[in-house]
C-alpha positions in Angstrom: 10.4 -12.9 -18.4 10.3 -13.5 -14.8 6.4 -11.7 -14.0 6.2 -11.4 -10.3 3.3 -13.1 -8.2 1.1 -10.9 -6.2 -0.8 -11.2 -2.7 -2.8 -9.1 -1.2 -0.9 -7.9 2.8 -2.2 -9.6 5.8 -0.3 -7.5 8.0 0.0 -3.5 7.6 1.7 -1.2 9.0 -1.6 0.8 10.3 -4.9 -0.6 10.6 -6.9 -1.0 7.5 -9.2 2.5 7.4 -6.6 4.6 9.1 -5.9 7.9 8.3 -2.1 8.3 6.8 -0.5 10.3 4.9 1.9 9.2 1.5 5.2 10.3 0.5 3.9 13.3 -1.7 1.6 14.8 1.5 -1.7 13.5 0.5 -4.0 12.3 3.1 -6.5 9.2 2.7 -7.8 6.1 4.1 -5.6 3.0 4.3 -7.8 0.4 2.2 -5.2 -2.6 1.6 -1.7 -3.6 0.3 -0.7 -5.7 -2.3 3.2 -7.5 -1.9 4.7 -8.3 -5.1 6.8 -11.2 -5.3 10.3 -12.5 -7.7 8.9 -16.3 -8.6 12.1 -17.5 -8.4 13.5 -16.2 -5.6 10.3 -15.4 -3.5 12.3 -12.0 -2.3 10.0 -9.0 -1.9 10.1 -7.0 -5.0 7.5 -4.1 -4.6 4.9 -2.9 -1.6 2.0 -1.1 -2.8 -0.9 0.8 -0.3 -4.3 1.7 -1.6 -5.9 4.7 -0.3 -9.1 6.4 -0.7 -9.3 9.7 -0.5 -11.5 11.5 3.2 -15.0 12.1 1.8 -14.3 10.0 -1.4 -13.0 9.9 -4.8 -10.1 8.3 -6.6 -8.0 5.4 -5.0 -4.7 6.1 -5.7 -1.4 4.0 -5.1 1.9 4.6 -3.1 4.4 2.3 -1.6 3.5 0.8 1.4 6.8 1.8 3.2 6.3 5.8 2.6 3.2 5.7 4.7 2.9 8.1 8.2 0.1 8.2 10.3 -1.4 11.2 10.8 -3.0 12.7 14.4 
């Protein structure tokens, strides 16, 4: 089984602690990104954003690429 290898995004698509909006309409902060890698091939296998909810609560995941910044 060929697990992929992780690292954490140095470069996001918006600043880390911008306000964006995911795929499904929910609003939160930008926290980080984690890029999931095939071993063997080193392509790009899955993008995932972390965001925290304004005024807080659960972090929740969505892929990176789904992401809009919101005014």
């Amino acid at each position: 089984m060929n697990v992929p290898k992780a690292e954490w995004a140095t470069e996001l698509p918006f600043p880390s602690g911008a306000l964006v909006e995911d795929g499904q309409g929910r609003r939160g902060r930008l926290m980080a990104g984690l890029i999931e890698r095939d071993r063997d091939t080193d392509r790009i296998v899955r993008q995932t954003a972390f965001l925290r909810p304004i005024g807080g609560g659960h972090e929740w995941q969505t892929p990176l690429d789904q992401l809009r910044a919101v005014d």
